[in-house]
Backbone as CSV, one residue per row, in Angstrom:
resi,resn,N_x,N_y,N_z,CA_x,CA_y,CA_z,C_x,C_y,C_z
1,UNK,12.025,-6.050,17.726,11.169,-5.095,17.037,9.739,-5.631,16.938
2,UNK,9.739,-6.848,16.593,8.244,-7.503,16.154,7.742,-7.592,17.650
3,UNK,8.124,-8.121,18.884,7.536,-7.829,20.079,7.321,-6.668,20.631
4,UNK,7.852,-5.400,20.172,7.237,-4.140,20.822,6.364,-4.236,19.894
5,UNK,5.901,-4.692,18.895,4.830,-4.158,18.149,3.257,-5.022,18.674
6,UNK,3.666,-6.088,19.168,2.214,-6.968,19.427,1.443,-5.852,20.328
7,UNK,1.188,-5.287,21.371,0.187,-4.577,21.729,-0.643,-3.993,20.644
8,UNK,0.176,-3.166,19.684,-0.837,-2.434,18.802,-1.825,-3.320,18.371
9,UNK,-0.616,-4.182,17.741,-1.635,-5.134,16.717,-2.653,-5.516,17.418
10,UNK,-2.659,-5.961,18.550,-3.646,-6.636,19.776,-4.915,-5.448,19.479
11,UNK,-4.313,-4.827,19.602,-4.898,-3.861,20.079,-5.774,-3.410,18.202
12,UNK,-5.516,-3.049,17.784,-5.427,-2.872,16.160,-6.732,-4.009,16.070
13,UNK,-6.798,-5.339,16.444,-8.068,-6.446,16.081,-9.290,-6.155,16.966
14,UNK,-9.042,-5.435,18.324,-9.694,-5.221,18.987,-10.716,-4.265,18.085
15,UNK,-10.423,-3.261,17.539,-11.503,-2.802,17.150,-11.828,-3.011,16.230
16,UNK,-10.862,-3.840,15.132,-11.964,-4.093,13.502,-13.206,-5.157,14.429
17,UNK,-12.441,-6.194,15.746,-13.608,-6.973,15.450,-14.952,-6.497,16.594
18,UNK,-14.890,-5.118,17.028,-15.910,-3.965,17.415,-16.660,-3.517,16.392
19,UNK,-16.189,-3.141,15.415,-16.311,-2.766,13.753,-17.930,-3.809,13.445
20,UNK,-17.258,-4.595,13.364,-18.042,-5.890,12.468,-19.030,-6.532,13.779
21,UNK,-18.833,-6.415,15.185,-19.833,-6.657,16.378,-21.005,-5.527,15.577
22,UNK,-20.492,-4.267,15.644,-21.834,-3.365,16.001,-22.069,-3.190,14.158
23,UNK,-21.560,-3.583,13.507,-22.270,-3.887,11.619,-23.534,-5.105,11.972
24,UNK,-22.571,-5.972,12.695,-23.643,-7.223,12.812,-24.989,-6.963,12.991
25,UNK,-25.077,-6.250,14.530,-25.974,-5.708,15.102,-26.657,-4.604,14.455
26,UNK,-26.860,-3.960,13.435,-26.837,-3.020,13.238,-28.043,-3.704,11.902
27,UNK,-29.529,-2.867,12.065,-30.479,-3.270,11.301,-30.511,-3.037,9.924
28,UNK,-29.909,-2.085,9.591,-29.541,-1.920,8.301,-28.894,-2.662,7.535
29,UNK,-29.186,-3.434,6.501,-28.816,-4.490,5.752,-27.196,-3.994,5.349
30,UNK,-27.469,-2.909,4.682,-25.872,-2.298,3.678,-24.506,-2.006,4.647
31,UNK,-25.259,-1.779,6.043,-23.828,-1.395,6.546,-23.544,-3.259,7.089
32,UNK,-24.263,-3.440,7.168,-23.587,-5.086,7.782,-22.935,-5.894,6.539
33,UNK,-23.305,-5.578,5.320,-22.926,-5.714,4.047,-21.375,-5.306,4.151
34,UNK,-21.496,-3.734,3.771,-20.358,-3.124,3.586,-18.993,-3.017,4.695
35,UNK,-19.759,-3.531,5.925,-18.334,-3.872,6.803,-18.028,-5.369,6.595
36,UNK,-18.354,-6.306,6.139,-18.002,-7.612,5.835,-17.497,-7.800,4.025
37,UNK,-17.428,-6.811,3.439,-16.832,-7.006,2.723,-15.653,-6.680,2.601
38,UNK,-15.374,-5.988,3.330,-13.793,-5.917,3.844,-13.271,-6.709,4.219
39,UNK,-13.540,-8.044,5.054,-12.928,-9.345,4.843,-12.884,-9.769,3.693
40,UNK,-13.994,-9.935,3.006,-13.773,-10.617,1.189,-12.193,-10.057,0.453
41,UNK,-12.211,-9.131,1.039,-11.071,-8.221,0.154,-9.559,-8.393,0.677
């Protein structure tokens, strides 16, 4: 069961850490804020 599931998950990190690439990038102070505080949490 837990090995049919690794793609998602793979797949599932792929985009939080897309998420937090384009927060990084992203000139606006609050959204680079507010997507990294979702790690804190």
């Amino acid at each position: 069961m837990i090995k049919s599931k690794v793609g998602s998950i793979k797949s599932g990190w792929k985009s939080v850490f897309m998420i937090f690439t384009a927060a990084a990038d992203d000139e606006t102070e609050t959204i680079a804020e507010g997507a990294f505080e979702n790690v804190e949490q």
